[in-house]
Residue, then its C-alpha position, 0 to 999 in steps of 0.5 A: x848576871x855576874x852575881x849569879x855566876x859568883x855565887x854559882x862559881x863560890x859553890x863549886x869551890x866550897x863543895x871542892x875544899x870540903x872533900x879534901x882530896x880531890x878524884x878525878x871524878x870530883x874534878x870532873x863533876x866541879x868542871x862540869x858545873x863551872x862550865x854550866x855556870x859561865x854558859x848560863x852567864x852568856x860567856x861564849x862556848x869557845x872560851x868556856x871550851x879552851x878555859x875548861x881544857x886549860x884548866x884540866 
């Protein structure tokens, strides 16, 4: 489980150093993935909620 979502969050941010400058849009789409990723590892949707909004 945790494997998966390291390897899932490590994607995400390799996908992010490589666009350089960063849109909202690219921001967005990386949040969104992440927040697949820790529902798919069973982290409760109150906590991917606030960590998202946080994180924005």
């Amino acid at each position: 489980m945790f494997e998966s979502l390291s390897d899932r969050l490590n994607q995400v941010f390799t996908q992010l150093r490589r666009r350089g400058k960063l849109s909202e849009a690219d921001v967005d789409a990386s949040l969104r993935e992440v927040r697949l990723a820790l529902l798919d590892a069973d982290v409760h949707y109150s906590v991917v909620k606030k960590f998202t909004s946080d994180v924005r």
